[in-house]
Structures are given as C-alpha cells and as structure tokens.
C-alpha positions as a Markdown table, in Angstrom:
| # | Residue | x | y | z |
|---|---|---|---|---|
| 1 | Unk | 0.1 | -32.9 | -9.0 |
| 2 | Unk | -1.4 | -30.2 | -7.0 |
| 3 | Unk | -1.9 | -27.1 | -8.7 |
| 4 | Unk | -1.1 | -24.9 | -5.2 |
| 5 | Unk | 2.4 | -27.2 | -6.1 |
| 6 | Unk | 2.6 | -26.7 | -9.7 |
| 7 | Unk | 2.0 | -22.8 | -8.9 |
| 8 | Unk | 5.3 | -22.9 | -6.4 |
| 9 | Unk | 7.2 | -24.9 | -8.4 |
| 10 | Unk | 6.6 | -22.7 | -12.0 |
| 11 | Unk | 7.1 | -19.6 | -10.7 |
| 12 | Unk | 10.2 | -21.0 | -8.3 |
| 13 | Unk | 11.3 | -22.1 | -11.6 |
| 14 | Unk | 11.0 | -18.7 | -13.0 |
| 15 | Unk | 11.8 | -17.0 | -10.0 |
| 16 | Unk | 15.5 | -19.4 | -10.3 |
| 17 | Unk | 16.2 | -18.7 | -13.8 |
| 18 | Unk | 15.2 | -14.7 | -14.7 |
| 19 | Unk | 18.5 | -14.1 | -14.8 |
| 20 | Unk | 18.7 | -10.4 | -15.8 |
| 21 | Unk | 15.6 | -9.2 | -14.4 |
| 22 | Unk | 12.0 | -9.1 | -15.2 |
| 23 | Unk | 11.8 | -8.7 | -19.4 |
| 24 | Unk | 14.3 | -11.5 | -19.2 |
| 25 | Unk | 11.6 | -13.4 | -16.9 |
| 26 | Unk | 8.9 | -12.9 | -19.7 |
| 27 | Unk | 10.1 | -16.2 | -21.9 |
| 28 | Unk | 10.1 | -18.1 | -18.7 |
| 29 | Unk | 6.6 | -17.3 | -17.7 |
| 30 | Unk | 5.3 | -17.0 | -21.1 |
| 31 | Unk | 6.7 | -20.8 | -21.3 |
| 32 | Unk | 5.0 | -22.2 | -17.7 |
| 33 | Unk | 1.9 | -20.3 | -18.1 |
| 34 | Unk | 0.7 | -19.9 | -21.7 |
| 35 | Unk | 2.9 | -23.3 | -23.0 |
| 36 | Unk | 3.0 | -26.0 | -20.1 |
| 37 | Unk | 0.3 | -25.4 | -18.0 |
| 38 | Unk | -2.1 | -23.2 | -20.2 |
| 39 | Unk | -2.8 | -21.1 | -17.5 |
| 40 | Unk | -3.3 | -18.2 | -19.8 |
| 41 | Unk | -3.9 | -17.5 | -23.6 |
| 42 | Unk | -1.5 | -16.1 | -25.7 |
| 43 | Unk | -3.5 | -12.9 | -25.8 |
| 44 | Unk | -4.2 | -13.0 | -22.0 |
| 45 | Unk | -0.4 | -13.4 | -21.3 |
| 46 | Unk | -0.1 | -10.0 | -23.6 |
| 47 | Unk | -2.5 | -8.6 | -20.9 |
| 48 | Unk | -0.9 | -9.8 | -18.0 |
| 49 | Unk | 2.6 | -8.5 | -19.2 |
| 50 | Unk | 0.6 | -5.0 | -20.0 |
| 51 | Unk | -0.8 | -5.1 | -16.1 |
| 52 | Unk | 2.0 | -6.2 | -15.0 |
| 53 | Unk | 4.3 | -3.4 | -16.3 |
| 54 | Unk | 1.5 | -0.7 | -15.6 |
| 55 | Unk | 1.4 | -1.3 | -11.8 |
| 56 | Unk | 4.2 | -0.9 | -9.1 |
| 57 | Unk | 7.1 | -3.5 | -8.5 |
| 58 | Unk | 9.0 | -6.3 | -10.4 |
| 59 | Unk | 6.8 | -7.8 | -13.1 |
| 60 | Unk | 8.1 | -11.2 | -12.5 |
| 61 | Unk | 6.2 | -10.7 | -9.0 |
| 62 | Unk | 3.4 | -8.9 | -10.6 |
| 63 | Unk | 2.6 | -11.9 | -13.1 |
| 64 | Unk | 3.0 | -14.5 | -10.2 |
| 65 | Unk | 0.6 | -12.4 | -8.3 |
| 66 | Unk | -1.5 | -11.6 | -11.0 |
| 67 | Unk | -1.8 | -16.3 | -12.4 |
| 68 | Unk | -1.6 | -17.2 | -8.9 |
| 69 | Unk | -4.7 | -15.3 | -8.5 |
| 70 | Unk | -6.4 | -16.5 | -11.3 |
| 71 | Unk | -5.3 | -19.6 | -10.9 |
| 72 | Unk | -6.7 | -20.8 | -7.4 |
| 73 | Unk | -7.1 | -17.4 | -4.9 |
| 74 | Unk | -5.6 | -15.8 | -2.3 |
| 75 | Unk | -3.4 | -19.0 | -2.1 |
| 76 | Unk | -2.4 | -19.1 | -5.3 |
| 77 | Unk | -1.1 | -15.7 | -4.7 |
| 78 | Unk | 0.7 | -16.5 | -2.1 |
| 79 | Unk | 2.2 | -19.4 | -3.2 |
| 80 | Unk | 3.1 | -18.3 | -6.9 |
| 81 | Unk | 4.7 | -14.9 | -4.6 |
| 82 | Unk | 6.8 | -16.8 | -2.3 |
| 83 | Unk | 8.1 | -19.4 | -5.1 |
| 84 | Unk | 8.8 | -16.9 | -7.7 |
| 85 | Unk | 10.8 | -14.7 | -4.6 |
| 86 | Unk | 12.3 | -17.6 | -2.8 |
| 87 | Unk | 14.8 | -18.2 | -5.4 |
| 88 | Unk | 15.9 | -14.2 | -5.5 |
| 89 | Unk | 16.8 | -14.2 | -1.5 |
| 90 | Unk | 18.7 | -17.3 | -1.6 |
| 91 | Unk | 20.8 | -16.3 | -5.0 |
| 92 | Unk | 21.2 | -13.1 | -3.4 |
| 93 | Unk | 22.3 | -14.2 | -0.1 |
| 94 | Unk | 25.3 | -16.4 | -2.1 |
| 95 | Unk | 25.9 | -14.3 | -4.9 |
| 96 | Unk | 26.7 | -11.1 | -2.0 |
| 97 | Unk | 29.1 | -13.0 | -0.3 |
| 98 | Unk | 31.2 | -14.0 | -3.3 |
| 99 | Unk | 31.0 | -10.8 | -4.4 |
| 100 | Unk | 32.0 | -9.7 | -1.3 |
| 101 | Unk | 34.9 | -12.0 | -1.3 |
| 102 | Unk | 36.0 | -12.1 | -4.7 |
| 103 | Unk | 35.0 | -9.1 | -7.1 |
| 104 | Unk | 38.5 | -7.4 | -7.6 |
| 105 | Unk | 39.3 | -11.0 | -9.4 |
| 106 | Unk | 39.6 | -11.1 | -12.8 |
| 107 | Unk | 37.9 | -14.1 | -13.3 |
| 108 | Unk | 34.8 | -12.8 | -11.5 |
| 109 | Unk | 35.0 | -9.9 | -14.0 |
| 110 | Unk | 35.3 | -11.9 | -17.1 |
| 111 | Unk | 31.8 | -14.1 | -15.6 |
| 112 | Unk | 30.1 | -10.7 | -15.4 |
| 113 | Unk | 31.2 | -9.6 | -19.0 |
| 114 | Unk | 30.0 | -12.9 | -20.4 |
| 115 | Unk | 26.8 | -13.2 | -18.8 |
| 116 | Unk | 25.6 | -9.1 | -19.8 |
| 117 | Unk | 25.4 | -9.7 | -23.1 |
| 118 | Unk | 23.5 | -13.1 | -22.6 |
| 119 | Unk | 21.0 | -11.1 | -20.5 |
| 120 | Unk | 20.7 | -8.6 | -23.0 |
| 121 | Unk | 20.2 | -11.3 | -26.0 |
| 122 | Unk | 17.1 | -12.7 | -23.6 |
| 123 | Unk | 15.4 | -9.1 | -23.2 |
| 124 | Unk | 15.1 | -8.6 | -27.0 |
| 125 | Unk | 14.5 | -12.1 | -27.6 |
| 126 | Unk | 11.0 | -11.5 | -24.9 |
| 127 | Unk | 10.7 | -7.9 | -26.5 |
| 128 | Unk | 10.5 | -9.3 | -30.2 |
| 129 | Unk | 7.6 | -11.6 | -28.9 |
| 130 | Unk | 5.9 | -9.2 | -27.1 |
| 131 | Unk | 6.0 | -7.1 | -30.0 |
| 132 | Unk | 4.7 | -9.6 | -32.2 |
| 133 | Unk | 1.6 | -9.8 | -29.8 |
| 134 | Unk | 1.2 | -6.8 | -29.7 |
| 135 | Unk | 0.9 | -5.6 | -33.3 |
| 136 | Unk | 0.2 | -9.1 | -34.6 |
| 137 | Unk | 1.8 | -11.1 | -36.8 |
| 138 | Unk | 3.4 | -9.0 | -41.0 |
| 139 | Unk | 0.0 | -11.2 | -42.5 |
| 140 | Unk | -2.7 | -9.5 | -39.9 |
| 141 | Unk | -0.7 | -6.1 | -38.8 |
| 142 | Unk | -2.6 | -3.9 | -36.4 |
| 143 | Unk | -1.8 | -1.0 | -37.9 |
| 144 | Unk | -3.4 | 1.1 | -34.7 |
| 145 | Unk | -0.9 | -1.1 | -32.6 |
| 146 | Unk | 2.1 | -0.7 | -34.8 |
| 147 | Unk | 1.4 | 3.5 | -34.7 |
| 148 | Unk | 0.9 | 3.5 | -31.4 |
| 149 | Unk | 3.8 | 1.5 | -30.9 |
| 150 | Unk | 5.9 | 3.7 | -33.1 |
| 151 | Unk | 4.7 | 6.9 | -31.5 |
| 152 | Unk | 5.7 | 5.6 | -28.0 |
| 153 | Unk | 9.5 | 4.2 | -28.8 |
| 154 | Unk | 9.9 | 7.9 | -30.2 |
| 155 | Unk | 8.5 | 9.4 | -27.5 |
| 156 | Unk | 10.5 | 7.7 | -24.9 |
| 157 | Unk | 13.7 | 7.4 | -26.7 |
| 158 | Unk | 13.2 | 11.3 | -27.7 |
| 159 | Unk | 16.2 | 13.7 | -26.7 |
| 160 | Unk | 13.9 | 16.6 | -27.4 |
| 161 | Unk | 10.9 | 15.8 | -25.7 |
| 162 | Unk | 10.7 | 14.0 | -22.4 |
| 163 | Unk | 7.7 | 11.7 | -21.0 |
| 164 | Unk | 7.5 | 9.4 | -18.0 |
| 165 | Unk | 6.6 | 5.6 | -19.2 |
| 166 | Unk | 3.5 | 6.3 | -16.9 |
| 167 | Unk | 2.6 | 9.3 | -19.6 |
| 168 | Unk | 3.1 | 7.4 | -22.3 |
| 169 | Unk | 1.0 | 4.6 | -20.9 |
| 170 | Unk | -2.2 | 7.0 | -20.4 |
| 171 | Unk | -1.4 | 8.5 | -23.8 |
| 172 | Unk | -2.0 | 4.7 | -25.2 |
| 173 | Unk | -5.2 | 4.1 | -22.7 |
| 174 | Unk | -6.4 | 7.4 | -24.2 |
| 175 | Unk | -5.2 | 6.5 | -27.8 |
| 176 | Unk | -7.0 | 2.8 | -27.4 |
| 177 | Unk | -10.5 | 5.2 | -26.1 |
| 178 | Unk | -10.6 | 7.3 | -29.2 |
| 179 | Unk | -9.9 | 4.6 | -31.4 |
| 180 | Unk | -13.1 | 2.6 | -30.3 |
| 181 | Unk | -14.8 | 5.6 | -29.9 |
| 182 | Unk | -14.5 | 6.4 | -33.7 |
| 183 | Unk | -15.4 | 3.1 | -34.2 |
| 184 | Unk | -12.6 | 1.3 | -35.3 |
C-alpha cells in the first residue's frame, strides 16, 4: 500500500476513534505508529508525545504532524493532518445537530454518563504507559525520572503553590541540563 495512504488512513483511524480527546488518542497512535507500522520506537514515541505536548494545539494533530513528517515530508504532513482532522469535522458536524435536536432527552443524557467514565478509563490507561516510559520499567527505575516526575504532579496539583504546565516543563528541561551536567 502506499505509505502517503497508510499515513491517511492511520491517523484517519485515530483521528475517528480518540474519543475523549488527545491523552485518549495516545493508545491509538502509540498502536499505528510504534506497533503496526513501526514508524517510531518505543522511546521515540515517548519523544514525540513529549514534543507534542510542549508545543501549541491538540497533540493528536501534533503527532500526525510531527510522523507524517518523518515519515515522507511535507506530504506526509499534510496528509497524516487532514486524515487525523477529517474524522473531527464530520463527527462534529453530526454529533452538533443531534445535540441540537435531542439533548434535553434523557436517553442522550444517560449515552453521555456512560461514555465519561470510558473516556476517563482510556486517559489513565495512555497515562500509566506513558509513565512507564518515562521512568522505566520497577526492574530498571530512573530514579532522576521518577523525582522529577514526583516533583512536577506536586507542583501542579499543589493548592499552595501555583505553576503553569509551561513552568513546570522548563523546570524539567532545566532539571534534565543539570543532571548531565553533573554527569549523571
């Protein structure tokens, strides 16, 4: 198959089934581009998720613009883009006139109660294995990673103490510096 058609068609796939948003995209493109196509390394889908959160817009998008590129170009780009988007508008388009329609129905209430939860479950489902890439595996701990880690869910759940994500994120850029620096 071609790959500009494998691109479309993977991130259309993804684009068509991240229900919930972008962290519940991650399994889905962790799947089509680490697992089916081997696009990217386990490691190197850490990275792009770590780009891809670091840098303006949905990071469903992000990632399609970020293997698309690698992948084959300025065409890959544009075609992992569109497929990963396509899905969204026409969803949208649908899912805005039933709502329009229907939402004081109780059984459009009961779907949305139903599927939160599911959305939820498929967050910390991608969060557990991003956190496992992160600090590696209880039998090879980074324990830099895992502090780091630590320091930053405090920090950002804190009540006392409030930092932007994009603090925190130079923070761990600065942390990850002075831990090579001191030679670690």
């Amino acid at each position: 198959m071609n790959l500009l058609l494998q691109l479309f068609l993977s991130f259309f796939q993804i684009g068509l089934f991240s229900i919930g948003g972008g962290y519940a995209a991650m399994p889905l493109i962790q799947a089509q581009t680490v697992e089916i196509h081997k696009w990217l390394t386990p490691l190197e889908f850490a990275d792009l998720v770590t780009i891809a959160e670091m840098t303006p817009g949905p990071i469903a998008i992000n990632s399609a613009t970020f293997v698309g590129m690698r992948v084959a170009g300025i065409s890959g780009v544009l075609v992992a883009t569109f497929g990963n988007v396509l899905p969204s508008v026409i969803i949208m388009l649908i899912f805005a006139k039933l709502y329009e329609r229907y939402s004081e129905q109780t059984l459009m209430k009961h779907v949305l109660e139903g599927v939160r939860p599911t959305v939820v479950a498929a967050i910390f489902t991608a969060g557990l294995s991003l956190l496992n890439l992160a600090v590696g595996s209880i039998s090879a701990l980074d324990l830099f990673a895992l502090a780091v880690f630590v320091a930053a869910f405090l920090f950002a759940n804190s009540k006392k103490i409030t930092l932007s994500p994009i603090t925190l994120l130079l923070f761990g850029a600065l942390g990850g510096i002075g831990w090579e620096a001191l030679g670690f």
